[in-house]
BALUMVO-436720 format. One record per atom (N, C-alpha, C, O): chain; atom name; z, x, y. Coordinates in steps of 0.2 Angstrom, whole numbers. Example, Ala and Ser with C-alpha at 12.3 -4.5 7.8 and 13.67 -1.06 7.14 Angstrom:
BEGIN
REC|ch|at|Z|X|Y
REC|A|N|39|66|-28
REC|A|CA|39|62|-22
REC|A|C|39|66|-16
REC|A|O|42|71|-17
REC|A|N|35|64|-11
REC|A|CA|36|68|-5
REC|A|C|39|64|0
REC|A|O|40|67|6
END
This chain:
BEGIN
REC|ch|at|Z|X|Y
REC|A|N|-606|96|678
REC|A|CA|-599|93|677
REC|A|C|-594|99|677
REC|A|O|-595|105|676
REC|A|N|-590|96|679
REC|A|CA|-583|103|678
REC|A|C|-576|101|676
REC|A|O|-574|96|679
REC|A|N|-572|103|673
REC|A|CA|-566|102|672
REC|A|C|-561|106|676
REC|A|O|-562|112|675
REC|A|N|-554|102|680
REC|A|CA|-550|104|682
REC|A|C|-545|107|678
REC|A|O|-546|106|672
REC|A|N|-541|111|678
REC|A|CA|-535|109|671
REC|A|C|-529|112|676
REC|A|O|-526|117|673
REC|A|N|-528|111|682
REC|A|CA|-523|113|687
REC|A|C|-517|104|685
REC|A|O|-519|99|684
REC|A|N|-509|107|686
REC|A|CA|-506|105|686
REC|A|C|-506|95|687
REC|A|O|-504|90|683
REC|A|N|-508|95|696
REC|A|CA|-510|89|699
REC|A|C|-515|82|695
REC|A|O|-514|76|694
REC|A|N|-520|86|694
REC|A|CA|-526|84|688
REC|A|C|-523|83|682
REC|A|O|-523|77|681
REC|A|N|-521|87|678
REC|A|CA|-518|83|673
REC|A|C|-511|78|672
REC|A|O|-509|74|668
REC|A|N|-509|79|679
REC|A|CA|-503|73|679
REC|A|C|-507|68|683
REC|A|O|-504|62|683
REC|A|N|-510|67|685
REC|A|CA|-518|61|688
REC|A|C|-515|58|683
REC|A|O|-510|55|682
REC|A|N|-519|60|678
REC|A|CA|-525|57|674
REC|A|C|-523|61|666
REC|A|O|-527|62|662
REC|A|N|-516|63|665
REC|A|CA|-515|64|658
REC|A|C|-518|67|655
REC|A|O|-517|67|649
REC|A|N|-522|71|657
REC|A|CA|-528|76|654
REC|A|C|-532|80|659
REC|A|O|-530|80|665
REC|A|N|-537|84|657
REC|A|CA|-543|89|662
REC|A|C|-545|83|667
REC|A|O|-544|78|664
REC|A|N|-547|83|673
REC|A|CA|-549|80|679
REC|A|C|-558|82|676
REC|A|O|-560|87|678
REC|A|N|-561|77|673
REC|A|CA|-570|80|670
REC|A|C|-573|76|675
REC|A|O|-573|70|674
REC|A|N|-578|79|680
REC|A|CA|-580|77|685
REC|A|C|-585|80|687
REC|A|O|-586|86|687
REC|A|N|-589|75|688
REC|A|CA|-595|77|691
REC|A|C|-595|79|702
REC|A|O|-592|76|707
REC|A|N|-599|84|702
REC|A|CA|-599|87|708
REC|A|C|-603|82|712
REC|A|O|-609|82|709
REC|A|N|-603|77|717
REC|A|CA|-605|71|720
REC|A|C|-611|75|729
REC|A|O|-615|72|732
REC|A|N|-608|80|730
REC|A|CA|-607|81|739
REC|A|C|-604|73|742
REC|A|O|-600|69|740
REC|A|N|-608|74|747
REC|A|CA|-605|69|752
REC|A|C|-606|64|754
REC|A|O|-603|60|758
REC|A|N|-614|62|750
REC|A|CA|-618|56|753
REC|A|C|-613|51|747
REC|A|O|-615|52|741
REC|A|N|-608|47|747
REC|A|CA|-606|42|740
REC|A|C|-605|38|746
REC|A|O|-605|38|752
REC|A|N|-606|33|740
REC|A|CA|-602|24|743
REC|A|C|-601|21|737
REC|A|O|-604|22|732
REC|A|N|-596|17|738
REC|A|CA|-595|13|734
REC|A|C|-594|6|735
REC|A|O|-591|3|740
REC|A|N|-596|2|730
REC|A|CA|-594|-7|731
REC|A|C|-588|-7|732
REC|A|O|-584|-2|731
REC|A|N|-588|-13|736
REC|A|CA|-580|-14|734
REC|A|C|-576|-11|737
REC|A|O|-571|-9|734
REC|A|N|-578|-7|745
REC|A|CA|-572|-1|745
REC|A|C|-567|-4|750
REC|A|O|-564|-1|754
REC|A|N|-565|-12|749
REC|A|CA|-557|-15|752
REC|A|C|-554|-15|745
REC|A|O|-548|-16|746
REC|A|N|-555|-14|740
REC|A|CA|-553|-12|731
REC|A|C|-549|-5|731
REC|A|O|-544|-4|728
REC|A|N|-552|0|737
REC|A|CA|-549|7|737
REC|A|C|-544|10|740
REC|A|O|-544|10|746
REC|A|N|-541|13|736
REC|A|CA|-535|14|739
REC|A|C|-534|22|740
REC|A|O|-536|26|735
REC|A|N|-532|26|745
REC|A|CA|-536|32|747
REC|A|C|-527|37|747
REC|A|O|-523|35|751
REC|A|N|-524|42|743
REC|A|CA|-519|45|744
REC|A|C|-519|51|744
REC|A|O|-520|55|739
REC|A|N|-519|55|751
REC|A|CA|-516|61|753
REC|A|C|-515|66|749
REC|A|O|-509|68|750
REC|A|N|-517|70|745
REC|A|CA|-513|74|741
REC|A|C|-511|80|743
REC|A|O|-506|83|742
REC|A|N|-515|82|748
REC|A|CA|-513|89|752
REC|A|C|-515|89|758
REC|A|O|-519|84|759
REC|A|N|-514|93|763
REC|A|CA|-518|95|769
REC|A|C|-526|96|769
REC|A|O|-528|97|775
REC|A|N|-531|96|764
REC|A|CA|-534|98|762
REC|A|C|-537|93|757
REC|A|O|-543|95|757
REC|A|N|-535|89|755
REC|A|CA|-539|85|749
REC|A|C|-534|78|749
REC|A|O|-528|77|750
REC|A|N|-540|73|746
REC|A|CA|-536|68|743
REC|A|C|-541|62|738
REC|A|O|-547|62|738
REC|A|N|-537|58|733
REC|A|CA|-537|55|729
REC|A|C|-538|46|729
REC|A|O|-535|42|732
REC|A|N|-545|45|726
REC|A|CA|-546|36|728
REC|A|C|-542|35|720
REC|A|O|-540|38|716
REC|A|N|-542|29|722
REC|A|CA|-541|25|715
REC|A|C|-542|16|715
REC|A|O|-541|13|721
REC|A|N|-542|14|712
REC|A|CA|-544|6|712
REC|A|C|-537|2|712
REC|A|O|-533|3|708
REC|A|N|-535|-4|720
REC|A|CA|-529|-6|721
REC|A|C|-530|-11|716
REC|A|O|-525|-15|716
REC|A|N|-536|-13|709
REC|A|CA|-534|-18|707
REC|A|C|-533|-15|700
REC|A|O|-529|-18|697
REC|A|N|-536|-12|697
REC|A|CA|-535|-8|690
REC|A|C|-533|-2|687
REC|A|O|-533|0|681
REC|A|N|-529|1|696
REC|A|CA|-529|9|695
REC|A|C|-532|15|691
REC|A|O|-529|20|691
REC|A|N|-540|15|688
REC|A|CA|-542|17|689
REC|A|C|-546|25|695
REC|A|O|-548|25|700
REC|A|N|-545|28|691
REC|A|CA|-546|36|696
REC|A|C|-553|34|698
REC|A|O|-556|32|693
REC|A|N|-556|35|705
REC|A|CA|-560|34|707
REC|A|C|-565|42|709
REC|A|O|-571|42|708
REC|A|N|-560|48|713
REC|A|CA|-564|53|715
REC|A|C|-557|56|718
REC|A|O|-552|54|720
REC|A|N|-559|63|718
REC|A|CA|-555|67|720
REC|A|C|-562|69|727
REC|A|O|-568|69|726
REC|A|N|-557|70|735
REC|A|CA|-563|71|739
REC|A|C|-559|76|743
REC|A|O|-553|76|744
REC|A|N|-563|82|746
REC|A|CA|-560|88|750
REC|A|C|-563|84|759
REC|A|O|-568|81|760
REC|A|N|-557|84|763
REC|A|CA|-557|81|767
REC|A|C|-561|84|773
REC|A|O|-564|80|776
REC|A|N|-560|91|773
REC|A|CA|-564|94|778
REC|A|C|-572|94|777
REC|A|O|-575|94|782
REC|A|N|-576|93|772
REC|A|CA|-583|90|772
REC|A|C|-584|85|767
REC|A|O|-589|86|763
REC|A|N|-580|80|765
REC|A|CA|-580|73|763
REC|A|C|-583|76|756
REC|A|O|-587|71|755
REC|A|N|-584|81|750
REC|A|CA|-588|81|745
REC|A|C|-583|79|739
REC|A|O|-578|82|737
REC|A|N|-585|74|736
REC|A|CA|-583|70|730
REC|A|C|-583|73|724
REC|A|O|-588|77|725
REC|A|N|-580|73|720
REC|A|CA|-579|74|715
REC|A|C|-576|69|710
REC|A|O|-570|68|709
REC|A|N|-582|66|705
REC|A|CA|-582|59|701
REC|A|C|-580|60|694
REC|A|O|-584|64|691
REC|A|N|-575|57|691
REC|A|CA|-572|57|687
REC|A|C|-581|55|680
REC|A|O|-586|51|681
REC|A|N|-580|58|677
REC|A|CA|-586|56|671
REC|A|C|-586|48|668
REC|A|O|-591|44|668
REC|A|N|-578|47|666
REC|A|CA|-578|41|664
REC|A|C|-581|37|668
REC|A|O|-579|31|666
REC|A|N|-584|36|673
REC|A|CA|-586|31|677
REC|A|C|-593|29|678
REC|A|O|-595|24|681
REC|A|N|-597|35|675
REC|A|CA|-603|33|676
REC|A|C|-606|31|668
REC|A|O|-604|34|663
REC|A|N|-612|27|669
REC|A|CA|-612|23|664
REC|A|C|-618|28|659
REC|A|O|-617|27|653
REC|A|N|-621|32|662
REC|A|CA|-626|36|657
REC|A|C|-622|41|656
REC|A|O|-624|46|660
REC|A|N|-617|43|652
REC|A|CA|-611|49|653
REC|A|C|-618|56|649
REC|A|O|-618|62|650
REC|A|N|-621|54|646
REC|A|CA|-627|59|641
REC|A|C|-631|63|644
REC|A|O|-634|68|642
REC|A|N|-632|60|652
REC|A|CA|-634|66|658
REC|A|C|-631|72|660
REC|A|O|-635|76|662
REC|A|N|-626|74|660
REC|A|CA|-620|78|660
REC|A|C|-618|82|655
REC|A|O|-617|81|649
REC|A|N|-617|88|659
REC|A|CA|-615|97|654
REC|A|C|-610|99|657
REC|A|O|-610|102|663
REC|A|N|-606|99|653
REC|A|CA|-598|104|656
REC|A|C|-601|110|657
REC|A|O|-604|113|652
REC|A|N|-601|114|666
REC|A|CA|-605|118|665
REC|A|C|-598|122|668
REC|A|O|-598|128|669
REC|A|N|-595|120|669
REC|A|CA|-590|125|674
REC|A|C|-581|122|673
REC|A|O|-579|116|673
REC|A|N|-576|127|672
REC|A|CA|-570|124|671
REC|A|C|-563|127|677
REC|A|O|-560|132|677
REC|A|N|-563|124|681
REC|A|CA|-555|127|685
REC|A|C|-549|129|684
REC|A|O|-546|126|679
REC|A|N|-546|132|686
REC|A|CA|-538|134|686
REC|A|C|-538|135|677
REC|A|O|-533|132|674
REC|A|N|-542|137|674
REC|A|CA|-543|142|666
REC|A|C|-536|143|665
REC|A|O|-534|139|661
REC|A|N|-530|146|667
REC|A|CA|-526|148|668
REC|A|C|-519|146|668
REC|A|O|-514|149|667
REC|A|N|-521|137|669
REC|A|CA|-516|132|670
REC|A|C|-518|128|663
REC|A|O|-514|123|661
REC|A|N|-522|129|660
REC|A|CA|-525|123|653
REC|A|C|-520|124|645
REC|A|O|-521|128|640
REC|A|N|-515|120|646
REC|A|CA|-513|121|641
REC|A|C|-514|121|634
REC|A|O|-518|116|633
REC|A|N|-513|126|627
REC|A|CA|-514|126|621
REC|A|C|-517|119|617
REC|A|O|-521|119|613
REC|A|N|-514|114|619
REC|A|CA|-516|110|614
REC|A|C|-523|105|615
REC|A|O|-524|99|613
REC|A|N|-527|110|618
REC|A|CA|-534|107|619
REC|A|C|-539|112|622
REC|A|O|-537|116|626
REC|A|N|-544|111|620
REC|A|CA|-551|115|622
REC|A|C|-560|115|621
REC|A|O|-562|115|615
REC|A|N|-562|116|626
REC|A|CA|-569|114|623
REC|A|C|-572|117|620
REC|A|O|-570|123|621
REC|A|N|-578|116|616
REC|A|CA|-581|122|613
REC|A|C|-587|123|617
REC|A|O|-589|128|615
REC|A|N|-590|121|622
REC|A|CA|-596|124|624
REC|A|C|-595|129|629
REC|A|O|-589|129|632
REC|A|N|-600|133|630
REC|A|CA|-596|142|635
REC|A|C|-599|138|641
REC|A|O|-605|136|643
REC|A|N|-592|139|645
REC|A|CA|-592|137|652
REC|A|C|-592|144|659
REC|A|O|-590|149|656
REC|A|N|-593|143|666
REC|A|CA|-590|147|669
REC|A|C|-584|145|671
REC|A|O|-585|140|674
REC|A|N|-578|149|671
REC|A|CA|-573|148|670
REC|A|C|-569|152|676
REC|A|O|-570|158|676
REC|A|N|-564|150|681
REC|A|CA|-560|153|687
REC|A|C|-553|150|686
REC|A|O|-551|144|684
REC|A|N|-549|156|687
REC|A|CA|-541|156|688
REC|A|C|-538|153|693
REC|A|O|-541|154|699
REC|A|N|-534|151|693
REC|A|CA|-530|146|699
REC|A|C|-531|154|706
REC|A|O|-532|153|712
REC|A|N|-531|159|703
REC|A|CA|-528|166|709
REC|A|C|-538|166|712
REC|A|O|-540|169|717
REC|A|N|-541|163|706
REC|A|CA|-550|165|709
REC|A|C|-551|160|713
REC|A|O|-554|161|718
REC|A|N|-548|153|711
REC|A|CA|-551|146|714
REC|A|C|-547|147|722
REC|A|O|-551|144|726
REC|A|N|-542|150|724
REC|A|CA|-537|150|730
REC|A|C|-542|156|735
REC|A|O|-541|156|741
REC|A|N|-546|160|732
REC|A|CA|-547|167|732
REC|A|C|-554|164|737
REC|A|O|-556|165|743
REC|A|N|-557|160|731
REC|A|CA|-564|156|733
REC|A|C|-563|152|738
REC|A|O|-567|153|743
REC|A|N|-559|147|741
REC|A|CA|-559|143|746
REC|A|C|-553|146|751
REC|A|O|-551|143|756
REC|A|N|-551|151|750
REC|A|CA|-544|152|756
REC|A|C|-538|148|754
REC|A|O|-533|148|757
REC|A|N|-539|144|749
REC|A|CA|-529|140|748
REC|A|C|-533|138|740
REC|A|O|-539|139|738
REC|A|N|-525|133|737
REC|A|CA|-526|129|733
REC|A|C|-528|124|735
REC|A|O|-528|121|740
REC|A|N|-532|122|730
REC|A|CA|-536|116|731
REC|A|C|-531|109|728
REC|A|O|-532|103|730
REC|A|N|-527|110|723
REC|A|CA|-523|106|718
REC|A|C|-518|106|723
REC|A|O|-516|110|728
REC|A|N|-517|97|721
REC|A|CA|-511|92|724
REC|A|C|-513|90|728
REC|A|O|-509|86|730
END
């Protein structure tokens, strides 16, 4: 698991984007339910046209998913192992378990651009 805490992510979703790394192989029921929006040259965002629900954050160039935790039903498999944009996470929250942890300047650094928005 890993948590965003870039600007776009917490305006999603009112808080860290806590997500499970998927790659590429996903499907989902119901996918005339999804509603698919653009966020950047680079990335975009599902969400459910009937309950709005965040469905996955997906990088466009090799379709790899990224699933929001709330979604899956055994959430007790899962260990926040890693956290993004550290730098952008504002004071009035934070986890206790020691994650590895990158700067919006390391995340831009690591892929060639922002990944946020």
């Amino acid at each position: 698991m890993g948590a965003c805490h870039c600007e776009m992510c917490r305006k999603w979703g009112s808080g860290p984007l806590i997500g499970a790394h998927c790659g590429s192989d996903v499907s989902f029921l119901g996918g005339e339910n999804i509603s698919i929006y653009s966020s950047s040259d680079w990335a975009e965002r599902g969400f459910c046209k009937l309950c709005g629900s965040q469905l996955f954050y997906r990088l466009k160039e090799n379709m790899h998913y990224f699933i929001p935790a709330g979604l899956f039903e055994d959430q007790n498999q899962f260990v926040l192992e890693r956290q993004s944009y550290i730098d952008k996470k504002p004071s009035y929250y934070s986890f206790s378990n020691s994650t590895h942890d990158k700067t919006a300047a390391e995340m831009i650094e690591k892929y060639g651009k922002s990944l946020i928005t």
